[in-house]
PDB file of N, CA, C and O in Angstrom:
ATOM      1  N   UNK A   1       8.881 -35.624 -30.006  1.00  0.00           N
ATOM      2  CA  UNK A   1       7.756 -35.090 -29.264  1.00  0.00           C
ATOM      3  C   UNK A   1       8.179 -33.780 -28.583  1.00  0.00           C
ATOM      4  O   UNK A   1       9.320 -33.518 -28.203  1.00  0.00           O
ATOM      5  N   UNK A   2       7.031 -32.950 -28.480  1.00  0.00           N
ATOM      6  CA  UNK A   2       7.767 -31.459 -27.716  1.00  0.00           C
ATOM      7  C   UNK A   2       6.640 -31.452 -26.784  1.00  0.00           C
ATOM      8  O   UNK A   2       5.441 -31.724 -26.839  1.00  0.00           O
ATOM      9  N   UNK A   3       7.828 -30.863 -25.537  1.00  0.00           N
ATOM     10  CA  UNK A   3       7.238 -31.001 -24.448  1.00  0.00           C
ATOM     11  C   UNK A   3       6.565 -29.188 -24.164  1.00  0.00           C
ATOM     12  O   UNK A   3       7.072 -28.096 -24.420  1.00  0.00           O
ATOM     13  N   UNK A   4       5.723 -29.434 -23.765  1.00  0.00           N
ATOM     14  CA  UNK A   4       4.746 -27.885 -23.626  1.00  0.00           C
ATOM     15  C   UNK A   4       5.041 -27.888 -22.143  1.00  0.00           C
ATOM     16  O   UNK A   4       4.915 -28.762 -21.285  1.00  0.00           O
ATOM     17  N   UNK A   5       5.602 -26.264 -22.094  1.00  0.00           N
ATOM     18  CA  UNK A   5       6.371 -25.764 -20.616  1.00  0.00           C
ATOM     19  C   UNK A   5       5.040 -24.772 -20.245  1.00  0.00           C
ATOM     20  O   UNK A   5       4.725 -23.911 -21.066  1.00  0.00           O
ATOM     21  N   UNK A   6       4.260 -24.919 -18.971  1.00  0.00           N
ATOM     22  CA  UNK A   6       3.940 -23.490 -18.715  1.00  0.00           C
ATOM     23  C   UNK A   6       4.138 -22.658 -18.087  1.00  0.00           C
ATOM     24  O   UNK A   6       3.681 -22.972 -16.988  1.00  0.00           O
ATOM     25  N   UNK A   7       4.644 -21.502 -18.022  1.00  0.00           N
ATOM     26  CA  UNK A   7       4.869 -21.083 -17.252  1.00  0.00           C
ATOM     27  C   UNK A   7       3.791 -19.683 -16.837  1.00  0.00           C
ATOM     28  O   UNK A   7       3.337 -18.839 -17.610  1.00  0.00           O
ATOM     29  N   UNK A   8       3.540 -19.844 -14.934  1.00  0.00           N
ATOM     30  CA  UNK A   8       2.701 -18.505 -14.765  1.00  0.00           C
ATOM     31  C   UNK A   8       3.467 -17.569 -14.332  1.00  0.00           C
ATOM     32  O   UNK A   8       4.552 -17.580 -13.751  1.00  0.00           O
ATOM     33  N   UNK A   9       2.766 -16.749 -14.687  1.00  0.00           N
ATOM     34  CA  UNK A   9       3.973 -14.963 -14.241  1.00  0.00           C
ATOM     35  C   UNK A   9       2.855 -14.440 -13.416  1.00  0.00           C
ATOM     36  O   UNK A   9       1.719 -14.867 -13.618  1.00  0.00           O
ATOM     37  N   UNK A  10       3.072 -13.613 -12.566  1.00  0.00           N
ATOM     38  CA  UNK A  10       2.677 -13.385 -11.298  1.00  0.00           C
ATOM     39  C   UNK A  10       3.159 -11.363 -11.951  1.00  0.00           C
ATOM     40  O   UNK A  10       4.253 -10.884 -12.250  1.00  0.00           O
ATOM     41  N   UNK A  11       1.940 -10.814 -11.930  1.00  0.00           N
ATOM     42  CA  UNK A  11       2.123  -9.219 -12.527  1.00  0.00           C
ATOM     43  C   UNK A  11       2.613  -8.669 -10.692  1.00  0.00           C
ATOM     44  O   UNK A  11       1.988  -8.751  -9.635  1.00  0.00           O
ATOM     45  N   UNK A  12       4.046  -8.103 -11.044  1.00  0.00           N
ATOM     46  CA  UNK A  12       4.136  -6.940  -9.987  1.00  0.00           C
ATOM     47  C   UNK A  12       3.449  -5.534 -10.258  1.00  0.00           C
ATOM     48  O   UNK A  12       3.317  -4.858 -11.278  1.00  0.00           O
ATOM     49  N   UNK A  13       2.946  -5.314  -8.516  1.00  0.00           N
ATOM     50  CA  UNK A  13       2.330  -3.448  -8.977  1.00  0.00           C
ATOM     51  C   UNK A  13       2.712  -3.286  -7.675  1.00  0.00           C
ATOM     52  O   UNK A  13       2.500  -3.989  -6.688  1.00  0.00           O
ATOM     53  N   UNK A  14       3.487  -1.946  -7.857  1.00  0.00           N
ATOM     54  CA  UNK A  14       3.953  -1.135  -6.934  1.00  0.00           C
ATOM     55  C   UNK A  14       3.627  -0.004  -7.659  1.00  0.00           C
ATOM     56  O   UNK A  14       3.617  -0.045  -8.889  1.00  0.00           O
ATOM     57  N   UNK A  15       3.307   1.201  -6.923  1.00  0.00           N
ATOM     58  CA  UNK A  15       3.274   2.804  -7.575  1.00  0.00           C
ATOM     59  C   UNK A  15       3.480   3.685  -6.515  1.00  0.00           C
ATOM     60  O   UNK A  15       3.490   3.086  -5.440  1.00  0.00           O
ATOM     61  N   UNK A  16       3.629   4.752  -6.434  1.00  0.00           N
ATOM     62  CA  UNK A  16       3.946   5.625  -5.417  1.00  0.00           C
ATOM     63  C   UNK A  16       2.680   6.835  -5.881  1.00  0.00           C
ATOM     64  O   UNK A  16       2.180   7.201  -6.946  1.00  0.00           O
ATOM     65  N   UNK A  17       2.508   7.198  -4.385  1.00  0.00           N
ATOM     66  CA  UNK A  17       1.757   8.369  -4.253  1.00  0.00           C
ATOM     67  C   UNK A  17       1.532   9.714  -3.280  1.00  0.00           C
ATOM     68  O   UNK A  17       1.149   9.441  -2.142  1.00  0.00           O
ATOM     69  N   UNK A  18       1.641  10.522  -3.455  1.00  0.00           N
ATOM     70  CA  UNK A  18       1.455  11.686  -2.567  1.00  0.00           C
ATOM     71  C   UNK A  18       0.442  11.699  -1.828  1.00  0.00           C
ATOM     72  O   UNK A  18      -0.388  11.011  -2.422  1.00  0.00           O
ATOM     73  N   UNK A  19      -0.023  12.092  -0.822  1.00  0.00           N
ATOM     74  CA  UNK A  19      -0.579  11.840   0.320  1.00  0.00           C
ATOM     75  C   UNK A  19      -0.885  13.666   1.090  1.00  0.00           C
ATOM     76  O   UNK A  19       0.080  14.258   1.573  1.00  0.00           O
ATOM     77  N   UNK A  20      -1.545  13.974   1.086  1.00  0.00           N
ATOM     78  CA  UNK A  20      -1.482  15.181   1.926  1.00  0.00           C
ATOM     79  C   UNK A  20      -2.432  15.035   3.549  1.00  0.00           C
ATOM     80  O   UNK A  20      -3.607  14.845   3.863  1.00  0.00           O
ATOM     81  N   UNK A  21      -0.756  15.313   4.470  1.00  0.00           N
ATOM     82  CA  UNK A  21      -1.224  14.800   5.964  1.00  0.00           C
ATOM     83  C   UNK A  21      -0.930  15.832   6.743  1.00  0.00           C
ATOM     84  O   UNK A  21       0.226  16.249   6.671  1.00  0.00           O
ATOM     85  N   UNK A  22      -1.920  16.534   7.717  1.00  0.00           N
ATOM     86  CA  UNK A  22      -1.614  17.506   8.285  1.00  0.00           C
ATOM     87  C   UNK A  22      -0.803  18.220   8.158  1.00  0.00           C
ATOM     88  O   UNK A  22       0.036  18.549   8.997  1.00  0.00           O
ATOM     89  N   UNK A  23      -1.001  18.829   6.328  1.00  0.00           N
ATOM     90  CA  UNK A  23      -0.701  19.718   5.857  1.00  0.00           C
ATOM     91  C   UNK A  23       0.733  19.613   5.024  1.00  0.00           C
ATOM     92  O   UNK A  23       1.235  20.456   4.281  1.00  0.00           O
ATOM     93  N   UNK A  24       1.134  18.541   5.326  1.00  0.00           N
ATOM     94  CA  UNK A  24       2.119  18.095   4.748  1.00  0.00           C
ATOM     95  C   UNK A  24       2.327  16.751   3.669  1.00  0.00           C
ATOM     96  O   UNK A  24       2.082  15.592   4.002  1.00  0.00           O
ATOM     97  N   UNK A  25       2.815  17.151   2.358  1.00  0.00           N
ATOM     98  CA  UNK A  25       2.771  16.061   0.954  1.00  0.00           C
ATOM     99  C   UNK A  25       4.037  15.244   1.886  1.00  0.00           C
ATOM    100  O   UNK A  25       5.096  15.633   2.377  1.00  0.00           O
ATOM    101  N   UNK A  26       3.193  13.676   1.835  1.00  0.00           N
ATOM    102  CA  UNK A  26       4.353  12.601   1.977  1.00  0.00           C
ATOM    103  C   UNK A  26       4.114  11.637   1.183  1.00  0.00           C
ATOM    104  O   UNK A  26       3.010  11.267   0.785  1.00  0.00           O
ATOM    105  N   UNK A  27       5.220  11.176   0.917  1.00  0.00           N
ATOM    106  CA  UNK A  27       5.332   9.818  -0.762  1.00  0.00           C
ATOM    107  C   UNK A  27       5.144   8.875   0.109  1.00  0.00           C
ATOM    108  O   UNK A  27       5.689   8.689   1.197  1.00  0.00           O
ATOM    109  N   UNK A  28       4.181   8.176  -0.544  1.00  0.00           N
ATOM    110  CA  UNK A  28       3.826   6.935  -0.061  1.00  0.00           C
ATOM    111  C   UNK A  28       4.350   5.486  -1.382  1.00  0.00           C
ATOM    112  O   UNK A  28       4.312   5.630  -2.604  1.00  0.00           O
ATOM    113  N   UNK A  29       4.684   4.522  -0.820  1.00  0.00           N
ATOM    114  CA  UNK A  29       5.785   3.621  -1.897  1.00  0.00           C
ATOM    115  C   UNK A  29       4.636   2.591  -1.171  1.00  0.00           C
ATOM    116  O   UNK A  29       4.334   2.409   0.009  1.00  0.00           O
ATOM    117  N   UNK A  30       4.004   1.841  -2.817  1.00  0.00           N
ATOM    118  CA  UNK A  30       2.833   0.632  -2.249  1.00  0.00           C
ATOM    119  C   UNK A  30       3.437  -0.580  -3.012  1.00  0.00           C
ATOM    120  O   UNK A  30       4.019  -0.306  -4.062  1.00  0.00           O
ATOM    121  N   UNK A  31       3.385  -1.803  -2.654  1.00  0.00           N
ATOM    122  CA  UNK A  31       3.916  -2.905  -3.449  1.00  0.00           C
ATOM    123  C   UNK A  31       2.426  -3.903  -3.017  1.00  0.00           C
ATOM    124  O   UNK A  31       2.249  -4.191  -1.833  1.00  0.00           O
ATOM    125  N   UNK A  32       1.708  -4.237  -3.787  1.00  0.00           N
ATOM    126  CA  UNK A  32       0.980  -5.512  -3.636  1.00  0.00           C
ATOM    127  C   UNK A  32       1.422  -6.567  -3.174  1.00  0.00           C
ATOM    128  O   UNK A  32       2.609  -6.640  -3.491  1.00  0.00           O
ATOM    129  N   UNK A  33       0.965  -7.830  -2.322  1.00  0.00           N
ATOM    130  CA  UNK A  33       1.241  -8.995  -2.437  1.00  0.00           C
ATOM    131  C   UNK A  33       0.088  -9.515  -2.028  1.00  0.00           C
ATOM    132  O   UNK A  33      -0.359  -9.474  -0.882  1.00  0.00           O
ATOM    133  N   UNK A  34      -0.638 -10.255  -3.445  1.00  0.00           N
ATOM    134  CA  UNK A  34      -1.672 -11.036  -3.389  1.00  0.00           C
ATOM    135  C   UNK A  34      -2.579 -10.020  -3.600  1.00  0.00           C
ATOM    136  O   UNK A  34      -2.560  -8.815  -3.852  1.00  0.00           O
ATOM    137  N   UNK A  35      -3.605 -11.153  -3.359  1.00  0.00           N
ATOM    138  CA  UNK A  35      -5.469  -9.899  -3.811  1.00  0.00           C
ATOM    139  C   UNK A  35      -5.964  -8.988  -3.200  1.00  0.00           C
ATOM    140  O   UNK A  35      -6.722  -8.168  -3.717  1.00  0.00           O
ATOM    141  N   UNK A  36      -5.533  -8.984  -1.724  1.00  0.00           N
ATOM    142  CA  UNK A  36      -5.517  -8.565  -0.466  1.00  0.00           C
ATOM    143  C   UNK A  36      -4.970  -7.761   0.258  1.00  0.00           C
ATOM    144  O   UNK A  36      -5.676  -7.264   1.135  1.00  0.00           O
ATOM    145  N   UNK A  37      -3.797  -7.416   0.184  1.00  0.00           N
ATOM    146  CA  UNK A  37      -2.648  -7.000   0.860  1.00  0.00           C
ATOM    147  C   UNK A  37      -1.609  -6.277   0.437  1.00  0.00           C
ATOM    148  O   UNK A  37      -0.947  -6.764  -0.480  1.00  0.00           O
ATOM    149  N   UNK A  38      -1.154  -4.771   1.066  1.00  0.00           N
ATOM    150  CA  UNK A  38      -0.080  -4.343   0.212  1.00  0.00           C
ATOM    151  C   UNK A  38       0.667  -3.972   1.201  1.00  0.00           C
ATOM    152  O   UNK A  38       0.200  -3.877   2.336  1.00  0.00           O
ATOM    153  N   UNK A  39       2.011  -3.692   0.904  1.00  0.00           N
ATOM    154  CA  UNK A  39       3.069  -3.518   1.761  1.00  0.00           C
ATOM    155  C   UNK A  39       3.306  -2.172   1.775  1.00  0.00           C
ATOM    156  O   UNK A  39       3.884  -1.804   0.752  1.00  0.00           O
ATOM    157  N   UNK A  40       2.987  -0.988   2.846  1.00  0.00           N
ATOM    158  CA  UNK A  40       3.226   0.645   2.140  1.00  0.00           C
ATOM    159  C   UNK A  40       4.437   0.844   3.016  1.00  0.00           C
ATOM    160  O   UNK A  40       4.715   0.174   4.011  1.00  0.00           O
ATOM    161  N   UNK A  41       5.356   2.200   2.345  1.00  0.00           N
ATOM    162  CA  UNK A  41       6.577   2.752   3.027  1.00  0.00           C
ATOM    163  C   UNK A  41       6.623   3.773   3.199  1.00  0.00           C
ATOM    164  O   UNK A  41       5.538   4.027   2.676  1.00  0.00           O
ATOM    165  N   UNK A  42       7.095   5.030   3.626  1.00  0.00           N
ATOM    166  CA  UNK A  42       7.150   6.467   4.147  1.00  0.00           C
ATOM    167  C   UNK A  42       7.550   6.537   5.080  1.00  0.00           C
ATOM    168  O   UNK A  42       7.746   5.661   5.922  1.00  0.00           O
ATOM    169  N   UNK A  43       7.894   8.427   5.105  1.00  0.00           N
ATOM    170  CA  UNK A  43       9.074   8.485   5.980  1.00  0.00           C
ATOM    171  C   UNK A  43       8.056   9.194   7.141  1.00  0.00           C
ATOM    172  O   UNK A  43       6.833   9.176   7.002  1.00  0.00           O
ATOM    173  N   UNK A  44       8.633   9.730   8.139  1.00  0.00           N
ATOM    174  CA  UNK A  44       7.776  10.487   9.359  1.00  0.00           C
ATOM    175  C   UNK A  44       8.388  11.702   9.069  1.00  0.00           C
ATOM    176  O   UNK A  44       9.044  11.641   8.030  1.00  0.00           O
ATOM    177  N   UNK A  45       8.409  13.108   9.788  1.00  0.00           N
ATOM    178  CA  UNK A  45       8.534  14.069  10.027  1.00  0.00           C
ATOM    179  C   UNK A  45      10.376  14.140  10.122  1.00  0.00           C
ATOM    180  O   UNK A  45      10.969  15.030   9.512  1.00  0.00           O
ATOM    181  N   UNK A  46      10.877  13.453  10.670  1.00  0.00           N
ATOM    182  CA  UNK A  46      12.192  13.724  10.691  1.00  0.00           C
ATOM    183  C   UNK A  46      12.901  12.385   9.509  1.00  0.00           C
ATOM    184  O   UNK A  46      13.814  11.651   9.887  1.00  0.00           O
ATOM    185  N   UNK A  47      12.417  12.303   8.403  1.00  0.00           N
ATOM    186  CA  UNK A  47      13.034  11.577   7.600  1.00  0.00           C
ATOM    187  C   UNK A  47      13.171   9.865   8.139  1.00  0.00           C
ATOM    188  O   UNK A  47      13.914   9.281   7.351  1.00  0.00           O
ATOM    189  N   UNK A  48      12.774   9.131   9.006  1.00  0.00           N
ATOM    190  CA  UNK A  48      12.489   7.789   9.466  1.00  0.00           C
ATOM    191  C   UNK A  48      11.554   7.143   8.681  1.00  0.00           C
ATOM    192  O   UNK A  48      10.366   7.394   8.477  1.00  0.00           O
ATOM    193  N   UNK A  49      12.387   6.147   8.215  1.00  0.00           N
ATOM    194  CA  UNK A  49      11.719   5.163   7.657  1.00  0.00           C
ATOM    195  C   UNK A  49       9.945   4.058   8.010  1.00  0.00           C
ATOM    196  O   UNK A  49       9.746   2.937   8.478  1.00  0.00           O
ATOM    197  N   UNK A  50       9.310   4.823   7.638  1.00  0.00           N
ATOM    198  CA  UNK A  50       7.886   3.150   8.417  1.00  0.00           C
ATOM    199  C   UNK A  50       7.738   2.866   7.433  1.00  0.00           C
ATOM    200  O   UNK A  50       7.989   3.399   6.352  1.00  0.00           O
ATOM    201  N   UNK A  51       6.848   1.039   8.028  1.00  0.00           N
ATOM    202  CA  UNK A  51       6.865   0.747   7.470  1.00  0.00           C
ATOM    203  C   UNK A  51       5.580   0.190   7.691  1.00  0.00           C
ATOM    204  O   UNK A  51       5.527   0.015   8.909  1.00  0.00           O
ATOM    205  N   UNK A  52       4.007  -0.362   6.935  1.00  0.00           N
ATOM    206  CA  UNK A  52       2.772  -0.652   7.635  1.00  0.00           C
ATOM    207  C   UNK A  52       2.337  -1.772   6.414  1.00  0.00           C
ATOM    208  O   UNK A  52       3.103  -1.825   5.451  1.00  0.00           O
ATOM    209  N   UNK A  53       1.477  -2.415   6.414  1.00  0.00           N
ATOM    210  CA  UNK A  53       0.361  -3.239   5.687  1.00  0.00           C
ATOM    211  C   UNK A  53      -0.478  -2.940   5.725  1.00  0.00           C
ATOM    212  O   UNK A  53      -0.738  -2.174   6.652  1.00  0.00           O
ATOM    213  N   UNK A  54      -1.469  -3.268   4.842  1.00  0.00           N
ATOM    214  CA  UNK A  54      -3.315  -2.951   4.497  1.00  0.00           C
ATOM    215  C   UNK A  54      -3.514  -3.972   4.241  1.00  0.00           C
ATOM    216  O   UNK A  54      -2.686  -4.617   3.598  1.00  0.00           O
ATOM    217  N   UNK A  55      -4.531  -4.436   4.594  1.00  0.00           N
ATOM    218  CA  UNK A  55      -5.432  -5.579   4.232  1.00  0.00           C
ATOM    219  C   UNK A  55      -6.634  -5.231   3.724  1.00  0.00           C
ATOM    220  O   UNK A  55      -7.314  -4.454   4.395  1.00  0.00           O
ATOM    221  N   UNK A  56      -7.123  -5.690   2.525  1.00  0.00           N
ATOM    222  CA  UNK A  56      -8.802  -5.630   2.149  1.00  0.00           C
ATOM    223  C   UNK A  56      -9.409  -6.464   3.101  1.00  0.00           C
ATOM    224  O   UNK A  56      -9.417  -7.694   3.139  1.00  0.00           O
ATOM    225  N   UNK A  57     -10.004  -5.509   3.996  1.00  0.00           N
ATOM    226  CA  UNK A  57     -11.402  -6.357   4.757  1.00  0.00           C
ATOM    227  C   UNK A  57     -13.012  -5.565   4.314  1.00  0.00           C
ATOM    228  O   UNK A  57     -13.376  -4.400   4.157  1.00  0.00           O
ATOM    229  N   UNK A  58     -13.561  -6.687   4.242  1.00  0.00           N
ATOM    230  CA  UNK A  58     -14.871  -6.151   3.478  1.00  0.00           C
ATOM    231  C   UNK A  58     -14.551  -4.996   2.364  1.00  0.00           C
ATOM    232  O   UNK A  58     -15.073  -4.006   2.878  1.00  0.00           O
ATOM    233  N   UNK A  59     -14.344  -4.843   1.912  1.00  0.00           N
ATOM    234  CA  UNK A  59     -14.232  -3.940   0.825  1.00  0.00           C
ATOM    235  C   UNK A  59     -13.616  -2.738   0.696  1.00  0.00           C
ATOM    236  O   UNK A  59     -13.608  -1.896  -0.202  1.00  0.00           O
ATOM    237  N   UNK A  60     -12.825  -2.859   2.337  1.00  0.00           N
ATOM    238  CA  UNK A  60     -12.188  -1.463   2.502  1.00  0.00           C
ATOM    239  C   UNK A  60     -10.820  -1.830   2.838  1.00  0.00           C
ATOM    240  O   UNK A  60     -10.608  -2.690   3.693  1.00  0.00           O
ATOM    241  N   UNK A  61      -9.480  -0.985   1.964  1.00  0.00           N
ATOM    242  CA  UNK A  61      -8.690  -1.191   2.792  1.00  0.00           C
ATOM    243  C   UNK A  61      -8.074  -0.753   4.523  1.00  0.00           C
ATOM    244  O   UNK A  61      -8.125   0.387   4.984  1.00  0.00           O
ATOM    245  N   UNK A  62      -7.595  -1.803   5.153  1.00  0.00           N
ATOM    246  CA  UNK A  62      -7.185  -1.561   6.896  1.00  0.00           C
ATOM    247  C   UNK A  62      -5.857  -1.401   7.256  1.00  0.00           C
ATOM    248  O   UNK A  62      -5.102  -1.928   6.438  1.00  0.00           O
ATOM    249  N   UNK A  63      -5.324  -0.883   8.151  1.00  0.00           N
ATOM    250  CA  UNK A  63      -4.072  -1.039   8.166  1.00  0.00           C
ATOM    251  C   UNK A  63      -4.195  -2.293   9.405  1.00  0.00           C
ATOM    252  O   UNK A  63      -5.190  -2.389  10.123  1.00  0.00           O
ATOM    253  N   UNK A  64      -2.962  -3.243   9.504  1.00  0.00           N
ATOM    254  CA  UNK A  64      -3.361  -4.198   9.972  1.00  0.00           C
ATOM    255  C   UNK A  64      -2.323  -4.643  10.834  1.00  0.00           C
ATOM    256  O   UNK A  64      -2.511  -5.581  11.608  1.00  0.00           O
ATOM    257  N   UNK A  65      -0.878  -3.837  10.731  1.00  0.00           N
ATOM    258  CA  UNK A  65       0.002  -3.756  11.900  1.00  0.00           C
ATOM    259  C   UNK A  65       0.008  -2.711  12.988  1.00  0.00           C
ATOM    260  O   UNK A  65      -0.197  -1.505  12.847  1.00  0.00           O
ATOM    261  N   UNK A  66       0.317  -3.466  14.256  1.00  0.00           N
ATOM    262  CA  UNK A  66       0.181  -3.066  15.833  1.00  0.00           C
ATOM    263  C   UNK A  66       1.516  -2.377  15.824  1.00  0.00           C
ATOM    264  O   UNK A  66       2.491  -2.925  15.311  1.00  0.00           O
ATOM    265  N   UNK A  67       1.597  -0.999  16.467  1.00  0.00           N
ATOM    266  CA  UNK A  67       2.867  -0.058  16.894  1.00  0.00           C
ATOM    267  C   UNK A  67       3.203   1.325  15.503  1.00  0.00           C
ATOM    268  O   UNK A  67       4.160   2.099  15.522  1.00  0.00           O
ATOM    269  N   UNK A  68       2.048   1.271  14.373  1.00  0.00           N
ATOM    270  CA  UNK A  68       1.877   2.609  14.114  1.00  0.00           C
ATOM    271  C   UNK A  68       1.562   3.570  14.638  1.00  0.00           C
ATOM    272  O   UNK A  68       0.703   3.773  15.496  1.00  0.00           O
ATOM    273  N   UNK A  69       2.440   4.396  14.003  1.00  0.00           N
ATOM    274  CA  UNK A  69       1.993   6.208  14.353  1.00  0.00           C
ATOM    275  C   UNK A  69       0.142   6.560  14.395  1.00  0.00           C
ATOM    276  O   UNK A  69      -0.773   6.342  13.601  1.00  0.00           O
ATOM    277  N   UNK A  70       0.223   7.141  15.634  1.00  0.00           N
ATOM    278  CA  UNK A  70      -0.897   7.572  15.604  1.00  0.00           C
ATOM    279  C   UNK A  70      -1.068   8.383  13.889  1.00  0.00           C
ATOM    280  O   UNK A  70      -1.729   7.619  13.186  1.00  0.00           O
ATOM    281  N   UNK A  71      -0.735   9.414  13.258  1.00  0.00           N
ATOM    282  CA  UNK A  71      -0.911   9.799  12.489  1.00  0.00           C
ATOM    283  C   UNK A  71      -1.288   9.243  11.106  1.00  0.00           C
ATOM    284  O   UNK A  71      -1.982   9.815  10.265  1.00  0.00           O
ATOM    285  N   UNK A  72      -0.683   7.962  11.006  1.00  0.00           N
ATOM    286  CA  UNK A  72      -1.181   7.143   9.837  1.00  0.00           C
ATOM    287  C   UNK A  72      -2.087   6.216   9.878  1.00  0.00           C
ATOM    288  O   UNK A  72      -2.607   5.611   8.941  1.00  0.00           O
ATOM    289  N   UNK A  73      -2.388   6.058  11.832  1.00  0.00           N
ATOM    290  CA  UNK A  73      -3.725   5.325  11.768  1.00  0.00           C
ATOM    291  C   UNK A  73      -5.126   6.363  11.091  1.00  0.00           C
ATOM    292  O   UNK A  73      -6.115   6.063  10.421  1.00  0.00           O
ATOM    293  N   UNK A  74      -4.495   7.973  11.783  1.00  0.00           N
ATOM    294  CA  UNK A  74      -5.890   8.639  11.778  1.00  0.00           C
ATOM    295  C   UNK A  74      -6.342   8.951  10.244  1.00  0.00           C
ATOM    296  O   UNK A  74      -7.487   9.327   9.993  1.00  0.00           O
ATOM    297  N   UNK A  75      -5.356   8.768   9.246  1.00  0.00           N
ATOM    298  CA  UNK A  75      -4.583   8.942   7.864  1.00  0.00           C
ATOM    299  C   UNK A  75      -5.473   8.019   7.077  1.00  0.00           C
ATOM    300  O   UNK A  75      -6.002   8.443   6.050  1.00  0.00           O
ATOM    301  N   UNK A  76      -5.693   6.669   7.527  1.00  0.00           N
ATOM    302  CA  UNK A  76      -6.194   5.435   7.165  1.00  0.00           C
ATOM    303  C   UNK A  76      -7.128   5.668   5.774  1.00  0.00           C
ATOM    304  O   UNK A  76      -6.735   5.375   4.645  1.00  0.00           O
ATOM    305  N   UNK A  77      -8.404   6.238   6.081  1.00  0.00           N
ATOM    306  CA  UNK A  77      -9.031   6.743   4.986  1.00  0.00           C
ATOM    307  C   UNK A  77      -8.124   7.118   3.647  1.00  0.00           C
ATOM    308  O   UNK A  77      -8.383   6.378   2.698  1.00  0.00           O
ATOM    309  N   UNK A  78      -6.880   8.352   3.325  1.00  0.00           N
ATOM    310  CA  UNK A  78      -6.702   8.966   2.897  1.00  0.00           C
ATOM    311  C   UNK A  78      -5.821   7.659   2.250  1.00  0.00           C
ATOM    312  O   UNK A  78      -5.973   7.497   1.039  1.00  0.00           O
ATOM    313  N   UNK A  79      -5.120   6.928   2.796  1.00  0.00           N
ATOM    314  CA  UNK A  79      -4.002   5.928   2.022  1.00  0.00           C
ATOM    315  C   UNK A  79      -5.318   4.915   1.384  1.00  0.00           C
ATOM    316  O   UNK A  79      -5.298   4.798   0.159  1.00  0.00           O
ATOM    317  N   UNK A  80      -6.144   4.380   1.927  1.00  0.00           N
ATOM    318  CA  UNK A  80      -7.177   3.271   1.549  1.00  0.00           C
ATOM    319  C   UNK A  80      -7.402   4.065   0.342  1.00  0.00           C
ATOM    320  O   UNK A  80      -7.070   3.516  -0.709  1.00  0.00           O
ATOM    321  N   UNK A  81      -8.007   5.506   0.254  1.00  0.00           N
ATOM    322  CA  UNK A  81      -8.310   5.928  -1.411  1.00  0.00           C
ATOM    323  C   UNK A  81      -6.828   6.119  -2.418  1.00  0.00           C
ATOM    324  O   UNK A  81      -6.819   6.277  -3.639  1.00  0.00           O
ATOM    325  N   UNK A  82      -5.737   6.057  -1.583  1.00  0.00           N
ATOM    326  CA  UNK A  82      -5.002   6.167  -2.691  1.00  0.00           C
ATOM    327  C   UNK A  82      -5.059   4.711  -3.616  1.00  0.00           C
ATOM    328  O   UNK A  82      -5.337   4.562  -4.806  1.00  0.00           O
ATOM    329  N   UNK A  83      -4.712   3.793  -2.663  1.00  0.00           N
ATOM    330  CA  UNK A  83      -4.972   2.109  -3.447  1.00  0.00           C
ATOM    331  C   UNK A  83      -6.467   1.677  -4.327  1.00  0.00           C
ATOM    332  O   UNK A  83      -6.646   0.819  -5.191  1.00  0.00           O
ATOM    333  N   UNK A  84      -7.147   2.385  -3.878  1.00  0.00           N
ATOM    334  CA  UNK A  84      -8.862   2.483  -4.799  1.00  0.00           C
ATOM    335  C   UNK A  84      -8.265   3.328  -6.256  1.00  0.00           C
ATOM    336  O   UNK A  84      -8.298   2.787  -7.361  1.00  0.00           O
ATOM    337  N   UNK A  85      -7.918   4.234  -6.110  1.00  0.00           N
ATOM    338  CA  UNK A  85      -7.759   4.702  -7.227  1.00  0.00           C
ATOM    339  C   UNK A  85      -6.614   4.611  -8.005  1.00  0.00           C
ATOM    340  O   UNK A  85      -6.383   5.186  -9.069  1.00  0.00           O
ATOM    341  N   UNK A  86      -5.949   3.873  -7.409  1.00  0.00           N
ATOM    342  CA  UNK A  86      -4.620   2.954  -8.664  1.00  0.00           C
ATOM    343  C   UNK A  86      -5.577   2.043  -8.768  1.00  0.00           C
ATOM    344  O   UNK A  86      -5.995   2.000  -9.925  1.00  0.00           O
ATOM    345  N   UNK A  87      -6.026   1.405  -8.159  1.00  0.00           N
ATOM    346  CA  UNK A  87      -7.153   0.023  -8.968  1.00  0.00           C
ATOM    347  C   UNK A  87      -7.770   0.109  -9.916  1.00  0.00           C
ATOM    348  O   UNK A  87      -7.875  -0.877 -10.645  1.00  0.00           O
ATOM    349  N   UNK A  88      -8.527   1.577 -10.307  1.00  0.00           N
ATOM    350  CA  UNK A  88      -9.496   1.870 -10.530  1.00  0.00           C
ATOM    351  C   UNK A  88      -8.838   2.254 -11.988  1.00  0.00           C
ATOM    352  O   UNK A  88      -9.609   2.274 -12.947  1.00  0.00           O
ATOM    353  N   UNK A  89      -7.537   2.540 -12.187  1.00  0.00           N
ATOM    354  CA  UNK A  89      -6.808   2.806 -13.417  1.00  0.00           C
ATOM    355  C   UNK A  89      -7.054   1.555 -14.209  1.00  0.00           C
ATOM    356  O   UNK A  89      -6.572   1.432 -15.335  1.00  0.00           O
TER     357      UNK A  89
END
C-alpha cells in the first residue's frame, strides 16, 4: 500500500522598492506574512536601520507600529501604493 504524503508550501514574497521621500530615493525591503501583513525595512537619513509593519485594514494598507518616524508615518500613502502595485503584478 502507498501512503499519499501532502505536503502544503506556503509561497514567500518579499520584493524591494524605491520610494521617493522628501526628495530623497529610499529602498524599501517588504516580506509578507499572511494575507494581511507585511514586515517593511529601510534605512533613515544617517544609514539606521527601521523597522515597521502594515496591516490591510479595510482595503488599505496601515502602518500599525507605535514609535515610527514621523516621516514614514506622513510617507504612509506612498509605501501602501508600493504593496498595491506588487499585488497587482
Amino acid at each position: 500500500m502507498i501512503n499519499k504524503i501532502r505536503m502544503d508550501f506556503k509561497k514567500n514574497i518579499a520584493f524591494t522598492s524605491l520610494i521617493k521621500i522628501n526628495g530623497r530615493l529610499s529602498e524599501f525591503n517588504f516580506r509578507k506574512r499572511g494575507e494581511s501583513h507585511y514586515d517593511i525595512d529601510t534605512n533613515d537619513d544617517r544609514g539606521n536601520r527601521l523597522f515597521l509593519k502594515m496591516e490591510k485594514q479595510e482595503e488599505e494598507w496601515r502602518i500599525v507600529d507605535i514609535g515610527v518616524p514621523a516621516w514614514l508615518i506622513k510617507s504612509e500613502n506612498l509605501i501602501s501604493e508600493a504593496i498595491k502595485n506588487e499585488e497587482y503584478k
